[in-house]
ROFILO-308367 format. One record per residue (C-alpha): residue in three letters; y, x, z. Coordinates in pm, whole numbers, padded with zeros to 5 digits, always signed. Layout:
BEGIN
ALAYXZ;...
This chain:
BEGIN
UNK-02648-01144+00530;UNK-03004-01190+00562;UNK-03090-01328+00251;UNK-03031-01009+00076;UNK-03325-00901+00129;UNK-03485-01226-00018;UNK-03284-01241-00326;UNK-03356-00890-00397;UNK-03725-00943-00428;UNK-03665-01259-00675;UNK-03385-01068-00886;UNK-03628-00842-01000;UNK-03668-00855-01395;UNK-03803-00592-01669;UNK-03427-00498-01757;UNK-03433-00111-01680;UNK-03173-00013-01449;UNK-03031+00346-01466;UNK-02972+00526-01073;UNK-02800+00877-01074;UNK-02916+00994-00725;UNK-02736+01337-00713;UNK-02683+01592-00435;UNK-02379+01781-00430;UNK-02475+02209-00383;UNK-02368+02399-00130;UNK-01988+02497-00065;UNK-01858+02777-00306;UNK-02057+02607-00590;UNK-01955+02212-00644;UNK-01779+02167-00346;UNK-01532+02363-00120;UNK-01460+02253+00296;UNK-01309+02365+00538;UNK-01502+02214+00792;UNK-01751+02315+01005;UNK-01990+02155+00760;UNK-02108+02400+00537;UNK-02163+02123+00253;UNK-02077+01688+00187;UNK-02370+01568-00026;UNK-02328+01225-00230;UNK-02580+00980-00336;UNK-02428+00843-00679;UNK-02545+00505-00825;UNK-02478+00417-01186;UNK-02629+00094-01253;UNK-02670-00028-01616;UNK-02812-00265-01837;UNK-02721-00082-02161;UNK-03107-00065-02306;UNK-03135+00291-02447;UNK-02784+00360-02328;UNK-02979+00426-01996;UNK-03153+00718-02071;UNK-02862+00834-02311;UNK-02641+00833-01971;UNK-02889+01022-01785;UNK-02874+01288-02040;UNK-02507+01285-02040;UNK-02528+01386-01665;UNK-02781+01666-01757;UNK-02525+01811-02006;UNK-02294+01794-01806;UNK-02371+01887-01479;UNK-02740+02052-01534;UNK-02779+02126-01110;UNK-02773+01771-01063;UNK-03093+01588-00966;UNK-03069+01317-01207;UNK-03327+01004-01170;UNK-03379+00736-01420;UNK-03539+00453-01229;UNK-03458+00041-01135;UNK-03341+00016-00813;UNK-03434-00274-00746;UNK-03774-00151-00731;UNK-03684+00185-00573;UNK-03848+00267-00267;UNK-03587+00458-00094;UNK-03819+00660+00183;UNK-03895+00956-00058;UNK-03562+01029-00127;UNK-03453+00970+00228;UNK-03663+01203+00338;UNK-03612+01456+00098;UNK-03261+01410+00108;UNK-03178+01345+00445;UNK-02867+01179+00489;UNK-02589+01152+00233;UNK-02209+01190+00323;UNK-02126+00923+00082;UNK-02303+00649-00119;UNK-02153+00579-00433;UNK-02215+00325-00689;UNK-02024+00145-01034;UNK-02210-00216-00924;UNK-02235-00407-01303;UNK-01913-00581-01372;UNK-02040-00864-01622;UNK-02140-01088-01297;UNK-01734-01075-01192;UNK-01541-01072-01552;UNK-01327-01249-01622;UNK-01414-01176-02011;UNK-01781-01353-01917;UNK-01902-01651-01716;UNK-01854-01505-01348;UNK-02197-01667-01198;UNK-02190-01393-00897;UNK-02486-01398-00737;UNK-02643-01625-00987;UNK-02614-01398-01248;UNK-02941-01151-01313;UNK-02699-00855-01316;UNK-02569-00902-00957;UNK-02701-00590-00836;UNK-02488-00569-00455;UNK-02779-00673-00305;UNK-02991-00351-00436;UNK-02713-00125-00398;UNK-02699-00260-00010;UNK-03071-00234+00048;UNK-03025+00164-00011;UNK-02701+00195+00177;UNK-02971+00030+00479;UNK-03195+00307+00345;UNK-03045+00630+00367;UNK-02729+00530+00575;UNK-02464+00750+00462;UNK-02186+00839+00659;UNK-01920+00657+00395;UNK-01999+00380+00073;UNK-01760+00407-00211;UNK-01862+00061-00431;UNK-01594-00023-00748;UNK-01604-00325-00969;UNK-01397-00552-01210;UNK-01046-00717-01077;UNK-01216-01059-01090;UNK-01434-01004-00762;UNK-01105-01007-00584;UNK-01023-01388-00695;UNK-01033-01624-00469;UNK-01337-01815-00563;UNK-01546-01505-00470;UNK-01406-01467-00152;UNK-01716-01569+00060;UNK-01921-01318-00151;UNK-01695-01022-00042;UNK-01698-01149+00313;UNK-02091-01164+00268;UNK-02086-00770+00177;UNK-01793-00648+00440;UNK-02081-00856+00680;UNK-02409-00682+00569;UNK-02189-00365+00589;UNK-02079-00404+00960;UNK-02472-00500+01055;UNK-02504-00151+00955;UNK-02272-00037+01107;UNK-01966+00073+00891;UNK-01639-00087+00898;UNK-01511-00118+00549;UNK-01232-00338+00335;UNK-01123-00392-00042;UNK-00845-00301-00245;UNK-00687-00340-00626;UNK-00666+00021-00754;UNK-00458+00099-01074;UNK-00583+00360-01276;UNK-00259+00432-01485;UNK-00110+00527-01104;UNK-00361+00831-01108;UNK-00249+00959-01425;UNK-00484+00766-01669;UNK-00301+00616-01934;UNK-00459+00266-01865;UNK-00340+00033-01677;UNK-00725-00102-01552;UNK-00732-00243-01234;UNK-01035-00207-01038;UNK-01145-00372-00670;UNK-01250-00077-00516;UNK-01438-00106-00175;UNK-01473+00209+00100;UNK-01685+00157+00396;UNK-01744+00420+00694;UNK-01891+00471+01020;UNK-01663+00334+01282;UNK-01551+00651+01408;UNK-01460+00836+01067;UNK-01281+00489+00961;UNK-00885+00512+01179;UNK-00899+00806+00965;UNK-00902+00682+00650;UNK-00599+00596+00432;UNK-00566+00461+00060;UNK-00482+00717-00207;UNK-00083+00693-00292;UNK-00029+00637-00657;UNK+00028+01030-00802;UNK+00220+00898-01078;UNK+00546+00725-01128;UNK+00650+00453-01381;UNK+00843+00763-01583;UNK+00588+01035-01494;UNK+00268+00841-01598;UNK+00095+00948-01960;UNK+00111+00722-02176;UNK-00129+00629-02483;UNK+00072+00809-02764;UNK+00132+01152-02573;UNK-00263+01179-02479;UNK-00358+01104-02829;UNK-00139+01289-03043;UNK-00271+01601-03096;UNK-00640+01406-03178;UNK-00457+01210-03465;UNK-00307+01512-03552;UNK-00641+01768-03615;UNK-00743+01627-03950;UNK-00353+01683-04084;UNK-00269+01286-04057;UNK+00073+01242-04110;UNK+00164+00951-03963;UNK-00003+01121-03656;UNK+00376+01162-03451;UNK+00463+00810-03613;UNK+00153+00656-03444;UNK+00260+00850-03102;UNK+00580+00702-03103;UNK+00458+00379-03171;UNK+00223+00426-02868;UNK+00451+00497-02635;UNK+00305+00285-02350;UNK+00001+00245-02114;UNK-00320+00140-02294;UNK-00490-00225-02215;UNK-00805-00226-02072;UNK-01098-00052-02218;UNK-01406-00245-02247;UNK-01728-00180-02218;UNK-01953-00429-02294;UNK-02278-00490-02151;UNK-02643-00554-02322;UNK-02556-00898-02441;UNK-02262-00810-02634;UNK-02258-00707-02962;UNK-02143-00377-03098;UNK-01879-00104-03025;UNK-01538-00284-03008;UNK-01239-00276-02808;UNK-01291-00607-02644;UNK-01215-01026-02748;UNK-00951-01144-02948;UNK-00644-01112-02691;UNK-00736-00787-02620;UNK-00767-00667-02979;UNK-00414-00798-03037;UNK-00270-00629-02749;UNK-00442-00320-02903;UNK-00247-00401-03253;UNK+00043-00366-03118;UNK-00017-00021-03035;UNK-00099+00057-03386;UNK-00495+00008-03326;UNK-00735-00153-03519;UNK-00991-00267-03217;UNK-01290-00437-03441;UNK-01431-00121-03401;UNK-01496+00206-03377;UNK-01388+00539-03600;UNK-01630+00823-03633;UNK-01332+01046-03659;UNK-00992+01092-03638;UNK-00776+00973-03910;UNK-00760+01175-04242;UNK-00454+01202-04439;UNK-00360+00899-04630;UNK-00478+00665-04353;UNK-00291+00375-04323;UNK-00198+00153-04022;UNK-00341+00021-03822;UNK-00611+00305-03732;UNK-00957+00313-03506;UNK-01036+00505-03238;UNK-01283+00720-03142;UNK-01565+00775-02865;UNK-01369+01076-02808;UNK-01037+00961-02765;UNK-01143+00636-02587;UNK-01245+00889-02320;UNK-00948+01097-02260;UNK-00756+00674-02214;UNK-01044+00660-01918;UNK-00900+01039-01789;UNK-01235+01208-01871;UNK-01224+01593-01909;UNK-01149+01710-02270;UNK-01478+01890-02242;UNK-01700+01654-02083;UNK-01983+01581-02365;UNK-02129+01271-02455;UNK-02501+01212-02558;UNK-02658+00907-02775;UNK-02564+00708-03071;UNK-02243+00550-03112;UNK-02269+00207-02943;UNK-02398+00381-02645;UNK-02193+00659-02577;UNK-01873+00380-02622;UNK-02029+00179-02334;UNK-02073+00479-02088;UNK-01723+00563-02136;UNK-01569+00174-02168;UNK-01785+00180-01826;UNK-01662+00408-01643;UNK-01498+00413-01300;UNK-01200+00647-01425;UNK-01278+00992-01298;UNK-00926+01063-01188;UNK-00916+00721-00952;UNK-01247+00854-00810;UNK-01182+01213-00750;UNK-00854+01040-00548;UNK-01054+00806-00368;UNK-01323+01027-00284;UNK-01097+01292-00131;UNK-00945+01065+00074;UNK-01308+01002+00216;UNK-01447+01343+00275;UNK-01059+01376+00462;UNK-01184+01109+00691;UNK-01497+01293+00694;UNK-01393+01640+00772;UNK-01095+01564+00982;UNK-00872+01677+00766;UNK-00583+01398+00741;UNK-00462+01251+00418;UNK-00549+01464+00108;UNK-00300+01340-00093;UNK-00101+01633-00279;UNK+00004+01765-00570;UNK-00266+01648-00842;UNK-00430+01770-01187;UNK-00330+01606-01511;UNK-00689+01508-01631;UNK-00580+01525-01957;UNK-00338+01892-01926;UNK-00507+02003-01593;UNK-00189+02116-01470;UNK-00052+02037-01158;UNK+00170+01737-01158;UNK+00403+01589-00849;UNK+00315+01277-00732;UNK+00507+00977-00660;UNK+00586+01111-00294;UNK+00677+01453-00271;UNK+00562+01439+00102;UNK+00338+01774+00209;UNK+00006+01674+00285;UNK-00354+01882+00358;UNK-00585+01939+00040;UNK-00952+01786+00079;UNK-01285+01952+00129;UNK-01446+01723-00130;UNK-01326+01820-00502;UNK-01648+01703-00691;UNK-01503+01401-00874;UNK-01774+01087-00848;UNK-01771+00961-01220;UNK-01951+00630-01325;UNK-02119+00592-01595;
């Protein structure tokens, strides 16, 4: 795949692109192992094209996680040697590649589109060669008509040296209340890869959360009284968030088909409320940032900064935290050694401990830090 290289020097355009490089601290801090390791680090990409959204994201990770190193830069441009060096070499790579290249919601160009970042996110995985690459993306790169494009990626990947293959991941099978499939690509150093295994969904058909049960008690704090009505009503997964990109228009929960699906859950999806419902609120209702994050399985607590429009794209955005946390343990298990880390697993939204859908014992993982995109 030689004429990445190439097409990353031409794809370069003023749009500013937002990379979280972050490094994960020492064990007994952000992450725990077992392993003779004292510490996994992770590189974290979170490319967008959100305009102001980008340094609104940024902040969000500064809230959030205020020991991360947090870099707002276009990586296309990035020279990669400082960090390398300062760094040294990262146990995983991780990056949210933009979806709008691959939807099936926009004109799927691919390559041809401006927003095809792969090629950038490969030039750093040349860079600092991690021991693993964790890359996630819309369902639609998995159709058939991009099929030479992944083959073009699982190539440039092997020149480096990493073995590495796809999948379709469903978040509502890690206990996000979303259906949202996402083609979800691991890649790791020969040796570390006979290790590796696909997470197991955690959640069955009857053990999943669904939309009404997550929301309730948000309809419910301003006193609405149609708040247990509405949960009943919503007594199913929720369609797809989405996110939308610099070229669409405001906050909204996606094109016409969507929006119906939402109606039928008792949501009004032209837009976005600025708070829960008050009482005397009539069907159909709106949601809000807030509650659109707990459907992607953020933390109740996880804060949010910018205006509106932007914090609704970083969470429509997101790679669900919960599908990532799953994923990424099953890495640093290839990693470390330790088997399949498959167990018992937190509700995101209760943080208790729920069984998953096999009850079969299995090893924890070393790596806890959950890679969210934003």
């Amino acid at each position: 795949m030689a004429d990445h290289r190439l097409r990353l020097g031409s794809a370069v355009h003023p749009h500013r692109t937002l990379a979280q490089l972050q490094r994960v601290l020492p064990r007994g801090r952000h992450c725990q192992s077992s392993s003779p390791e004292p510490y996994l680090t992770c590189c974290h990409l979170s490319p967008h094209l959100g305009g102001t959204s980008d340094g609104d994201a940024c902040s969000t990770l500064r809230t959030n996680r205020p020991r991360w190193n947090v870099i707002q830069t276009d990586i296309r441009t990035l020279d990669p040697a400082p960090c390398a060096a300062q760094w040294h070499r990262p146990s995983l790579l991780a990056a949210g590649v933009p979806c709008p290249p691959f939807s099936l919601a926009g004109k799927q160009l691919g390559a041809g589109d401006e927003r095809d970042l792969f090629p950038a996110v490969l030039s750093l995985v040349s860079a600092f060669r991690p021991r693993a690459v964790l890359l996630e993306n819309v369902r639609g790169l998995l159709q058939k008509k991009f099929a030479s494009y992944r083959e073009r990626i699982l190539h440039a990947l092997a020149g480096f040296g990493y073995a590495a293959k796809w999948k379709l991941l469903y978040a509502s099978d890690f206990g996000v209340p979303q259906l949202r499939p996402r083609a979800v690509l691991v890649a790791l150093e020969q040796d570390a890869f006979h290790r590796f295994s696909w997470p197991e969904p955690q959640f069955d058909t009857g053990y999943s959360p669904l939309m009404g049960d997550v929301l309730r008690d948000s309809m419910a704090s301003q006193g609405w009284e149609l708040a247990d009505v509405w949960a009943g009503l919503a007594q199913r997964i929720a369609p797809t968030l989405c996110g939308g990109s610099r070229k669409h228009g405001g906050p909204d929960l996606g094109p016409s088909r969507a929006r119906k699906a939402w109606a039928e859950l008792g949501v009004d999806g032209s837009g976005l409320a600025d708070s829960p419902p008050a009482p005397g609120t009539l069907l159909p209702i709106r949601l809000t940032v807030g509650q659109m994050a707990l459907l992607q399985g953020f933390p109740p607590d996880w804060k949010f900064e910018g205006r509106k429009t932007s914090t609704y794209r970083q969470v429509g955005n997101a790679f669900p935290p919960p599908v990532a946390r799953a994923v990424g343990r099953q890495i640093a298990a290839a990693l470390t050694h330790t088997g399949n880390a498959v167990g018992t697993c937190d509700n995101p939204h209760t943080g208790k401990k729920e069984m998953p859908a096999s009850e079969s014992s299995r090893r924890p993982s070393p790596f806890t830090t959950p890679t969210v995109s934003m």
